[in-house]
C-alpha positions, 0 to 999 in steps of 0.5 A: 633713231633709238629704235636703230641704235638699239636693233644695232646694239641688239646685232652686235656679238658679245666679245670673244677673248682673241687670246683663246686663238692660240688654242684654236691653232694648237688644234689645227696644227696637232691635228694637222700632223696626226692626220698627215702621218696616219694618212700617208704612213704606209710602212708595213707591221703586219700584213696579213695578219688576222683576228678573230671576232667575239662571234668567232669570225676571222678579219684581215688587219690593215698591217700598214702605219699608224692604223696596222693593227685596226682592220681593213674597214675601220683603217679605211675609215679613218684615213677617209676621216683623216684625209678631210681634217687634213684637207678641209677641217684644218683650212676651215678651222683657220678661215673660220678663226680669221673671219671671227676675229673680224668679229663677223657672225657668220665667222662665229658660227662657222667656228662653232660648227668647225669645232664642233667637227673636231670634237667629234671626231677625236673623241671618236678616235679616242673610243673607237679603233685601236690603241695606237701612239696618238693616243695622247694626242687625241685625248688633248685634241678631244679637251681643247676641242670640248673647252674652245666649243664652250667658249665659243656657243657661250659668246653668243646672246642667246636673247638676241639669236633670232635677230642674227637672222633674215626674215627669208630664212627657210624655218620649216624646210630647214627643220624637217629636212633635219629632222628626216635626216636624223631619222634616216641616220637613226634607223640606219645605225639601229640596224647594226643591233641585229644579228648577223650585221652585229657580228661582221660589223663588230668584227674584232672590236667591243661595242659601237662608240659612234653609233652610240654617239650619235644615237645618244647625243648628235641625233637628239640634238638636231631633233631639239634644235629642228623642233626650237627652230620651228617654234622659232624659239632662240636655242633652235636659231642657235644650235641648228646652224652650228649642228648644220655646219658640224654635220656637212663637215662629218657626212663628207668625211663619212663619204671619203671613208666609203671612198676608202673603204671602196677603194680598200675591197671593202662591201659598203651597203647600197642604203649607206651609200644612198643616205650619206651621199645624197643627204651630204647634198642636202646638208650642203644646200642647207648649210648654204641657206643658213649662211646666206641668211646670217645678218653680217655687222656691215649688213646692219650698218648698210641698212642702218646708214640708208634709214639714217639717210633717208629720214635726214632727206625726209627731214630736209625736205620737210623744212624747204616746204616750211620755207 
């Protein structure tokens, strides 16, 4: 009976202070907005209107909305982004929020990844493209998002990650399949350093804020928490089922942008195409699996309340034999 008691208090998550709920739907409401406007503004600014590249190169401007002086690529890729948050990133922030404040792990994790999804992306928008009027606002989505994803992974007991698990959990084929799709990531984005492709990706912008971002921070992550997680080492059960959920969250974004820049006459690579939307598959059967092996709070009670039962029937049926 200890041992149960003492794996239950093991299972149970630390507190997470509710008040910081506020906060969580300050971000889903402002980016709710700012994706809404960006996305169906169309009014026209300056159609037509093209920029000249640092290699010299011409590029036509969007002209429409919030995004009229960005190009037709980096337009389409950003309403591709903005049409997910919209209709998938603020949802789940929301749901994600219920379930945690029904102290549910799987609630927690989700919320972990879905803000982690928020940060990215608004730093993203803060670095990247064009200044325009939300610019404040992404630099406000951007530290809300940064200080809630800490209060957030720090609410977990990192002594106590790998017991949140089932013992099915698919260690290795959850570990290198990430590691691939980190490599596969890795090598698509170096390609964009070499010339030509620097100069007609570049077009009329400075550097690459995402590759960079990617390439410095989420690849390395993902890499260290595979490599945890195979050693089952408690950072791995930790960070690969937040950087599972931020990525599905990111690669469907990245398909809606294709989408949109398909749709606007933009070129997008075969190789582009192949990687995203066929690791978006992959992420999401992963994301699946993760999820599916998480110990709920009911499930440890269930279990717990059948070892109780059955040793006060072992217990019944030891003393009608002594009588």
């Amino acid at each position: 009976m200890e041992n149960l008691e003492r794996q239950k208090e093991d299972l149970k998550l630390k507190v997470f202070n509710h008040k910081l709920n506020y906060l969580i739907i300050v971000i889903g409401i402002v980016s709710a907005v700012i994706a809404a406007i960006s996305l169906f503004d169309s009014q026209t600014v300056n159609v037509g209107q093209h920029m000249k590249s640092i290699s010299g190169s011409s590029f036509e401007l969007y002209g429409r909305g919030v995004y009229h002086n960005d190009s037709i690529s980096m337009a389409a890729q950003a309403r591709g982004q903005d049409f997910v948050t919209l209709f998938l990133g603020v949802p789940f922030l929301f749901f994600a929020m219920i379930l945690n404040q029904r102290k549910s792990r799987r609630g927690r994790f989700f919320l972990a990844g879905t803000l982690a999804y928020f940060l990215y992306t608004y730093t993203m928008y803060c670095f990247s493209g064009t200044y325009n009027r939300f610019f404040i606002f992404y630099v406000l989505l951007t530290s809300l998002s940064f200080f809630m994803f800490v209060a957030c992974v720090t609410s977990f007991d990192l002594d106590k990650m790998k017991q949140g698990f089932t013992s099915k959990l698919p260690i290795k084929y959850l570990a290198i399949s990430n590691i691939v799709f980190a490599a596969l990531i890795g090598v698509n984005w170096l390609g964009y350093l070499k010339e030509p492709t620097t100069s007609l990706k570049l077009e009329h912008y400075t550097t690459f804020p995402i590759q960079a971002m990617d390439l410095g921070l989420v690849l390395p992550v993902i890499v260290f928490s595979s490599v945890m997680l195979l050693r089952k080492q408690n950072w791995g059960y930790l960070l690969l089922p937040i950087m599972t959920m931020k990525g599905l969250t990111l690669l469907l974004a990245l398909d809606a942008m294709i989408l949109f820049m398909s749709i606007n006459g933009v070129e997008v690579s075969l190789a582009e195409i192949l990687i995203f939307s066929g690791y978006t598959l992959v992420v999401a059967l992963n994301f699946y699996l993760i999820q599916k092996n998480i110990k709920s709070d009911s499930l440890v009670d269930l279990e717990t309340g059948r070892q109780e039962s059955h040793q006060s029937f072992k217990h019944e049926d030891e003393l009608t034999r002594r009588a």
